[in-house]
N, C-alpha and C positions, 0 to 999 in steps of 0.2 A: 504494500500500500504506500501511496505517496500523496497524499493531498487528494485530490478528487479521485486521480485514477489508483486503480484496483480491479484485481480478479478475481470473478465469482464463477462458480461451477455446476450444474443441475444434472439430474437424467433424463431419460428421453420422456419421462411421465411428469416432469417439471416440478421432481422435487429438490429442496435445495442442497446440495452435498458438500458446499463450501462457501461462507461468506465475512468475509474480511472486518466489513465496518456494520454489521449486525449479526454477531454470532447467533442471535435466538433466530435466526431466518431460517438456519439451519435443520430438515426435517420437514418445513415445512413445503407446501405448493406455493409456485408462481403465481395460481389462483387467485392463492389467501393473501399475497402480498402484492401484487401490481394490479392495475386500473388497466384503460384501456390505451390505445394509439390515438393521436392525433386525426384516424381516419375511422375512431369510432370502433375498432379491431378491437379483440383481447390480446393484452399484449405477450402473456403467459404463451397463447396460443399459436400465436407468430413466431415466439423466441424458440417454441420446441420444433417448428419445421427448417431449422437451420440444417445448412449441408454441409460436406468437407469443404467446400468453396467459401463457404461464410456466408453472412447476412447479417444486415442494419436493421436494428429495429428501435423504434422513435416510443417513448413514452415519460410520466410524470415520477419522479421519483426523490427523494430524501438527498439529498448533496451533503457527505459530511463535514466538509468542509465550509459554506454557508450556515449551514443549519435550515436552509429552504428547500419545499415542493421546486425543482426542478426542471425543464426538458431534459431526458439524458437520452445520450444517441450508443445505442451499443452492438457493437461488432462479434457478433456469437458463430463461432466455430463444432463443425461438433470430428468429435473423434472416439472412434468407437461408440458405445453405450454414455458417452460423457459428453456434456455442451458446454464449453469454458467461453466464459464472456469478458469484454469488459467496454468501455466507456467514457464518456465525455459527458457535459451537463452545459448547458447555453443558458448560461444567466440573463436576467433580463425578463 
């Protein structure tokens, strides 16, 4: 972890299997912790169809660094049975 950026890691059923700047995330679903996209999507549900090529997905989130609700733009990879993400956050 370094300031805003950090990586977190899920499985393919969007549970959380590592998270840096909220340990209790850990266990839980994408579900129970993200909102939706900008286009109205779950964002849980976008972030599990990531491929070995990657994919961006746009959604509201905790900045720990701020201390504010967020945009954060996250680049999820998946490898194997594992989806490692991380991210940016657009203040403002």
């Amino acid at each position: 972890m370094d300031g805003q950026w950090y990586g977190f890691a899920f499985d393919l059923d969007g549970v959380v299997l590592a998270h840096p700047t909220v340990p209790d995330n850990v266990g839980q679903t994408l579900h129970e912790i993200l909102g939706g996209t900008p286009e109205g999507l779950a964002a849980a549900d976008e972030m599990v169809t990531a491929t070995e090529t990657g994919k961006w997905v746009d959604y509201t989130y905790l900045n720990p660094q701020s201390g504010r609700q967020e945009t954060k733009h996250t680049w999820i990879v998946k490898r194997d049975d594992i989806l490692i993400a991380s991210g940016w956050y657009e203040t403002g």
